[in-house]
The first five atom37 places (N, CA, C, CB, O) and aatype in JSON, in Angstrom:
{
  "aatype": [20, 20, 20, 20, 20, 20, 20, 20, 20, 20, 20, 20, 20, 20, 20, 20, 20, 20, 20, 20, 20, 20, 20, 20, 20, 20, 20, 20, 20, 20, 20, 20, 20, 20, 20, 20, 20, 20, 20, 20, 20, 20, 20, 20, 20, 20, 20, 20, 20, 20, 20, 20, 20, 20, 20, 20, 20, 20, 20, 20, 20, 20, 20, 20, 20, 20, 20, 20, 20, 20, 20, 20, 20],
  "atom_mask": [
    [1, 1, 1, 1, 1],
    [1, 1, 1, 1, 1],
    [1, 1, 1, 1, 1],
    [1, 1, 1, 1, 1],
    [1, 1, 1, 1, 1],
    [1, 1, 1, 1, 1],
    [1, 1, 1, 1, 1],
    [1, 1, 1, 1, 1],
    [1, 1, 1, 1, 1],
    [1, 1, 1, 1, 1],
    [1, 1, 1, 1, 1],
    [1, 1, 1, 1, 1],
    [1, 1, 1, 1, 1],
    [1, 1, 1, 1, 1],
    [1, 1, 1, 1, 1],
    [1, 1, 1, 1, 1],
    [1, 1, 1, 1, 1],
    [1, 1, 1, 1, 1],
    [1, 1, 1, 1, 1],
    [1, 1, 1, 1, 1],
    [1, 1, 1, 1, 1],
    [1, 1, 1, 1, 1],
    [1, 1, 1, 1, 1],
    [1, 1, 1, 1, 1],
    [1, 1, 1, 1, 1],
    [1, 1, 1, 1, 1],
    [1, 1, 1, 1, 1],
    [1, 1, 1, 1, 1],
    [1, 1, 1, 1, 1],
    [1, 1, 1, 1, 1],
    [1, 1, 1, 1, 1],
    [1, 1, 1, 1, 1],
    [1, 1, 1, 1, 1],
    [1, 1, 1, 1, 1],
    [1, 1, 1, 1, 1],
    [1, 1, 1, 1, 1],
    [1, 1, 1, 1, 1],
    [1, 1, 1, 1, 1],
    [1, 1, 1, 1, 1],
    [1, 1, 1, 1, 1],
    [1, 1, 1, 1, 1],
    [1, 1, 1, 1, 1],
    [1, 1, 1, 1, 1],
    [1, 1, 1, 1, 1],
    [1, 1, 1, 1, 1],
    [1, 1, 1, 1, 1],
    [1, 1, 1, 1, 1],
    [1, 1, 1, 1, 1],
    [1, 1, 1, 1, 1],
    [1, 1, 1, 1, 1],
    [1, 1, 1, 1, 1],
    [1, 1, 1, 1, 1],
    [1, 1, 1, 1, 1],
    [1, 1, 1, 1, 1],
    [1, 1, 1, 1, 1],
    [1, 1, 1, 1, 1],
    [1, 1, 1, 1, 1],
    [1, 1, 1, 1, 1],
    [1, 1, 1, 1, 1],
    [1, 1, 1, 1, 1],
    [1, 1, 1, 1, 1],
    [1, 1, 1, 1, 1],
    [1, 1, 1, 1, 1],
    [1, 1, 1, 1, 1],
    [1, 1, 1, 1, 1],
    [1, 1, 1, 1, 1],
    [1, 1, 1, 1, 1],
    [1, 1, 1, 1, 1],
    [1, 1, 1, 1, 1],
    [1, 1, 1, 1, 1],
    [1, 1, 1, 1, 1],
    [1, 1, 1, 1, 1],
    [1, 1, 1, 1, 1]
  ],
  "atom_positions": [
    [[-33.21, -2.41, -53.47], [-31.89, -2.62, -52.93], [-31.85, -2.19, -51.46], [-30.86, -1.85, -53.74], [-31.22, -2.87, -50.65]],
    [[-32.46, -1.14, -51.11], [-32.34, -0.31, -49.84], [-33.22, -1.58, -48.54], [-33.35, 1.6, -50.15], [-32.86, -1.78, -47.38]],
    [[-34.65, -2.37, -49.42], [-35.35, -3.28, -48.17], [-33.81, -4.59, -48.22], [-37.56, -4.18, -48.79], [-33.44, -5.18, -47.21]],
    [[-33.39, -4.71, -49.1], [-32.27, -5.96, -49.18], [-31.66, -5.63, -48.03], [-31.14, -6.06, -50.49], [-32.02, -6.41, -47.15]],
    [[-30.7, -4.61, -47.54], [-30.16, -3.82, -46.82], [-30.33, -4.38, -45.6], [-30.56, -2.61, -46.98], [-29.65, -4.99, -44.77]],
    [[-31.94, -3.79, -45.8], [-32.27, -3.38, -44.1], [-32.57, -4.5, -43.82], [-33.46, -2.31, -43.58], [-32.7, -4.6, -42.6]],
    [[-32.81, -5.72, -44.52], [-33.1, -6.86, -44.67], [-31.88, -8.05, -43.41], [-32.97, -6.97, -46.44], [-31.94, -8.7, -42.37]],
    [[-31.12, -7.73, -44.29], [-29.48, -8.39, -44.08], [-29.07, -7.94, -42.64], [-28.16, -7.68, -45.33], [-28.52, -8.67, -41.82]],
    [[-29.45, -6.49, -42.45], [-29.15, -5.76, -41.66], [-29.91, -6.24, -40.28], [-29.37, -4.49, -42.19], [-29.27, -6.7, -39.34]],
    [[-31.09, -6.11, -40.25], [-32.29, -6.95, -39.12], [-31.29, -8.37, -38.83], [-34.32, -7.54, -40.11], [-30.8, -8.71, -37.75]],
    [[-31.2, -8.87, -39.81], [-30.81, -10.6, -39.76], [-29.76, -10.54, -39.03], [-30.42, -11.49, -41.2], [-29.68, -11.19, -37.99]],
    [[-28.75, -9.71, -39.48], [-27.33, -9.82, -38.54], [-27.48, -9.53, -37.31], [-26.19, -8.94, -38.91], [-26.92, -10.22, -36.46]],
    [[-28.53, -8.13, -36.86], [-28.5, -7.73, -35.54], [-29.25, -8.88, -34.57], [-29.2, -6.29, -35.47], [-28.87, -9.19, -33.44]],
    [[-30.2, -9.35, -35.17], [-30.81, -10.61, -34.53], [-30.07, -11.88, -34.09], [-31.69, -11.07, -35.4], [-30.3, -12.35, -32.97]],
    [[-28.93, -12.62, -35.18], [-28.24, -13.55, -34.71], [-27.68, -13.0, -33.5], [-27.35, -14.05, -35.62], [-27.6, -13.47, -32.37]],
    [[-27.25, -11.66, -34.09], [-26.16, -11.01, -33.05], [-26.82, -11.07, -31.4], [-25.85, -9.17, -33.56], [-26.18, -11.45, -30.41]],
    [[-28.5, -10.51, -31.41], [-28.64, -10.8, -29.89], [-29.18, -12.17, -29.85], [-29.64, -9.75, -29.07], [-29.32, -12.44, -28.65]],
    [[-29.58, -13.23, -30.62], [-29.63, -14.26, -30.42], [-28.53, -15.66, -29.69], [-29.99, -14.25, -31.4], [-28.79, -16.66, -29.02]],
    [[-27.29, -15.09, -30.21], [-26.43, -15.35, -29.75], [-26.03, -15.1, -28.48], [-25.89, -15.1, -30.37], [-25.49, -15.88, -27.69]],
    [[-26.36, -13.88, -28.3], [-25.96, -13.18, -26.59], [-26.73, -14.05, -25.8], [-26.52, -11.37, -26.17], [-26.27, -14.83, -24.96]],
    [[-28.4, -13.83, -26.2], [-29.03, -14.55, -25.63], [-28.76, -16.05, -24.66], [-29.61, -14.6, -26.49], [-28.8, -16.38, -23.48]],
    [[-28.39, -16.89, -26.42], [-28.01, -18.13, -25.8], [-26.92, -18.42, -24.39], [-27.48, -18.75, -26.93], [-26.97, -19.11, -23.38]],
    [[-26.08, -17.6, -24.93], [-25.06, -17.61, -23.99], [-25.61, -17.07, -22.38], [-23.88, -16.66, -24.64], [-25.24, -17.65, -21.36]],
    [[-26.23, -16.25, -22.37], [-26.3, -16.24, -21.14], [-27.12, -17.18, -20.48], [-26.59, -15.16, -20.84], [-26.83, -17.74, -19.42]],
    [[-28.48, -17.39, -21.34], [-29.67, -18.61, -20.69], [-28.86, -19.91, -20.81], [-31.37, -18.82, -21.74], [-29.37, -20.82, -20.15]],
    [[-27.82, -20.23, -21.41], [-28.01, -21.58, -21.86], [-27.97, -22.86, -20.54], [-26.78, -21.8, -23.0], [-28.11, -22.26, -19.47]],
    [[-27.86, -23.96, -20.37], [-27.64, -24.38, -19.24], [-26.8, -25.85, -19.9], [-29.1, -24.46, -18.27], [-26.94, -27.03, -19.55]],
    [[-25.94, -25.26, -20.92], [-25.24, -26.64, -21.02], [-23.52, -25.87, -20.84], [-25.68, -27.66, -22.88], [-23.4, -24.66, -20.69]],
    [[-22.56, -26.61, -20.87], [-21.61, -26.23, -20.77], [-20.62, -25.6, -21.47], [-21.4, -26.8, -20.46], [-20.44, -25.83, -22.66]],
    [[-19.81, -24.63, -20.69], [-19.06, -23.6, -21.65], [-18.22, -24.38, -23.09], [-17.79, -22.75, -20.56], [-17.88, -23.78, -24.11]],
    [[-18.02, -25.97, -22.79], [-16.95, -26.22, -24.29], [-18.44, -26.62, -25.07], [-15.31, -27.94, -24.26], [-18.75, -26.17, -26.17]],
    [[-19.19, -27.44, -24.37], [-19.85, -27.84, -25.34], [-20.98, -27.05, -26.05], [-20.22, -28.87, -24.94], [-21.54, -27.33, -27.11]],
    [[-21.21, -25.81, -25.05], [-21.7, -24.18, -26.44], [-20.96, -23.69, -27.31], [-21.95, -22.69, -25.93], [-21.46, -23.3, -28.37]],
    [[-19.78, -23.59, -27.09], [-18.73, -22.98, -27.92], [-18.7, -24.12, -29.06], [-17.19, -22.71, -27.07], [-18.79, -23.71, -30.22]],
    [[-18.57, -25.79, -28.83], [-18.8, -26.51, -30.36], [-20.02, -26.56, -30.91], [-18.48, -27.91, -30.41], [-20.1, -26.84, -32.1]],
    [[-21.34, -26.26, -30.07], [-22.25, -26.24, -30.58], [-22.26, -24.66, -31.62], [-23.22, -26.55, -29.48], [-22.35, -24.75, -32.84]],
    [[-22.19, -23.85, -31.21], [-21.54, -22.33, -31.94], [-21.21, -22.62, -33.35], [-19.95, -21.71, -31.18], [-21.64, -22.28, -34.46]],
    [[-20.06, -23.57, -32.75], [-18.64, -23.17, -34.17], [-19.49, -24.11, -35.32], [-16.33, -24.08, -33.77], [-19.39, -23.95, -36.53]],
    [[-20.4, -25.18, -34.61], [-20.73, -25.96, -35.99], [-22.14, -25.46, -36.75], [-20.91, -27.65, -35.64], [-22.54, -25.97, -37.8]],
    [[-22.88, -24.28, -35.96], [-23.74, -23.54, -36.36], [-23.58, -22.49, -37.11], [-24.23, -23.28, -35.6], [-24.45, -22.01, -37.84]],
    [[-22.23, -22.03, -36.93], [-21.59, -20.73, -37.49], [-21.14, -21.61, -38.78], [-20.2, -19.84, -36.43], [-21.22, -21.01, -39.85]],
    [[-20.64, -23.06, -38.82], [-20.01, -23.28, -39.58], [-21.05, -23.81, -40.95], [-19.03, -24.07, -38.95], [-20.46, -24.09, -41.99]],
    [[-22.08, -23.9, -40.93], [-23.54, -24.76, -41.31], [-23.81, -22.89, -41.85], [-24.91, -25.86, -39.49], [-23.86, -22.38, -42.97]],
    [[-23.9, -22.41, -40.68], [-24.77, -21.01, -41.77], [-23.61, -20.63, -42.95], [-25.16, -19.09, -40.61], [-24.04, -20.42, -44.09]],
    [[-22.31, -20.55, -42.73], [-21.58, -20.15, -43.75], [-21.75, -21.07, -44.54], [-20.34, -19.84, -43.54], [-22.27, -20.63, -45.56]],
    [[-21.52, -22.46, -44.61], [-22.12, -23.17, -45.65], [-23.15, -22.74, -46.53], [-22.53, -24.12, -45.2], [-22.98, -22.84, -47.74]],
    [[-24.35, -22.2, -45.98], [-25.23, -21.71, -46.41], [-25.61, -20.81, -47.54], [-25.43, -21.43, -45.69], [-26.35, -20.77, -48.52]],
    [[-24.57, -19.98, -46.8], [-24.46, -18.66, -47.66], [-23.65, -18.83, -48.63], [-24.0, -17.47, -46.99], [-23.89, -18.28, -49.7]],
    [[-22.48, -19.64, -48.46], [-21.84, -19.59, -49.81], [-22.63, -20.6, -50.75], [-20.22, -19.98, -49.71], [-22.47, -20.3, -51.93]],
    [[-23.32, -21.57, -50.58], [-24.18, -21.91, -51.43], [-24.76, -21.12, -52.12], [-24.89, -22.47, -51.03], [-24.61, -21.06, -53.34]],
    [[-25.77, -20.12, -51.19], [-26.84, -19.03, -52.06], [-25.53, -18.21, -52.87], [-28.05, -17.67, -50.78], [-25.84, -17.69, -53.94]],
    [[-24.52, -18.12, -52.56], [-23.97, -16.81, -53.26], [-23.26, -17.62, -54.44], [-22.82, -15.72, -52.21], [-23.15, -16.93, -55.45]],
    [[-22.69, -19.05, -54.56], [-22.69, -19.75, -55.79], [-23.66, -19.45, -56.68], [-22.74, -21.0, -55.61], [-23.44, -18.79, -57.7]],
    [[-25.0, -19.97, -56.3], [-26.38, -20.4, -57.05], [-26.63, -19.04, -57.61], [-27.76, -21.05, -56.03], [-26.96, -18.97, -58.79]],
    [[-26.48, -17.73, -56.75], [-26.72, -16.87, -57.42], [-25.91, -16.21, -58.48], [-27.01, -16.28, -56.72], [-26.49, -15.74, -59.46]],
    [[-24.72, -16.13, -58.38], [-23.16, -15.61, -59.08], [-23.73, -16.7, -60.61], [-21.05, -16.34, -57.82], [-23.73, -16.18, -61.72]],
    [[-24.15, -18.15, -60.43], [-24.55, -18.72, -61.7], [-25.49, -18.05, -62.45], [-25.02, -19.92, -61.54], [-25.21, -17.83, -63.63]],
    [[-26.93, -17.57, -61.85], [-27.81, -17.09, -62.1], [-27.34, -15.7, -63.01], [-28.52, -17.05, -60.91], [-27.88, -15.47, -64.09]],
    [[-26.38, -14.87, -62.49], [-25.82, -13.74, -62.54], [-25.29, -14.19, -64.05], [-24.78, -13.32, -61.26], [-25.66, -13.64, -65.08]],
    [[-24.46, -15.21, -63.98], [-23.91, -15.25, -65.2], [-24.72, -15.12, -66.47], [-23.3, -16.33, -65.23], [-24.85, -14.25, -67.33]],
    [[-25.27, -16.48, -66.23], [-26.67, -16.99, -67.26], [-26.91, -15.55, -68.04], [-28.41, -17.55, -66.18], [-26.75, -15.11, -69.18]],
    [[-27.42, -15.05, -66.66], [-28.25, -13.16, -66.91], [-27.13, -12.52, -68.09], [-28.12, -11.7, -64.86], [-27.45, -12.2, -69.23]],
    [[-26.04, -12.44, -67.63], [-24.82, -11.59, -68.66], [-24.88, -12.66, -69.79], [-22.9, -11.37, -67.9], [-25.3, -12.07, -70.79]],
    [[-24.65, -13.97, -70.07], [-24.45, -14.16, -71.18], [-25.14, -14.2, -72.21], [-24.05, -14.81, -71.16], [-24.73, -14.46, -73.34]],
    [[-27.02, -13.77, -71.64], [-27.96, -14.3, -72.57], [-27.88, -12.74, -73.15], [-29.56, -15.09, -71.96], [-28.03, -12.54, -74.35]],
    [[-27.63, -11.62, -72.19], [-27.74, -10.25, -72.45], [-26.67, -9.91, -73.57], [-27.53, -9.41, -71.12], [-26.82, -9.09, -74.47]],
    [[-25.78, -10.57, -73.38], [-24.17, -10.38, -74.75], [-24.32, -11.26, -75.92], [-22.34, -11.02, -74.08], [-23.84, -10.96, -77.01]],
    [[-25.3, -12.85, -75.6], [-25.5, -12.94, -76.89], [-26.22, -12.05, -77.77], [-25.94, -13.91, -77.0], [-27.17, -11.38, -77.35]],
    [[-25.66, -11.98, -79.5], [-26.67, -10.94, -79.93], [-27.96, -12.06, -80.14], [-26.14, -9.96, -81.5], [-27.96, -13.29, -80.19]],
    [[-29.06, -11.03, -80.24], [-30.26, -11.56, -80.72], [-31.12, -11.7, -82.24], [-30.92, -10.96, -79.99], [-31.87, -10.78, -82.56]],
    [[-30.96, -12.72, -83.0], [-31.55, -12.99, -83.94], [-32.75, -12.92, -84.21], [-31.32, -13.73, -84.12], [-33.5, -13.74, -83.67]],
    [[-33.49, -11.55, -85.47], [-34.44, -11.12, -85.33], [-35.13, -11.96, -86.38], [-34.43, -9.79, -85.31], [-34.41, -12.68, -87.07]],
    [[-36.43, -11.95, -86.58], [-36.95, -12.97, -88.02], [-37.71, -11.64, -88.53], [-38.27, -14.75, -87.71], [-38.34, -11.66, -89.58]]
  ]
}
């Protein structure tokens, strides 16, 4: 749980100066970084709520096979 963490944690600080980055090198223009941004920001959240669907299913599966009882022979 703790590498998950530090995991998530690396990832955020990285967009975070990746982002700075762009902004200062970039050489295209201030509206058209800001839509390029919003539809990158908008694509990774896509993303994530995908993985966090797919997983919340997975999650389930996990609880319901654990609550069915198990039939012994």
């Amino acid at each position: 749980m703790r590498s998950l963490i530090r995991f998530f944690s690396g990832f955020i600080m990285g967009a975070l100066v990746g982002t700075v980055l762009a902004l200062l090198f970039s050489p295209t223009s201030g509206d058209e970084l800001r839509s390029q941004i919003r539809a990158e920001a908008e694509r990774v959240q896509d993303e994530v709520k995908k993985a966090a669907s797919e997983r919340r299913m997975e999650l389930e599966h996990q609880l319901e096979a654990m609550r069915s009882p198990k039939t012994t022979s």
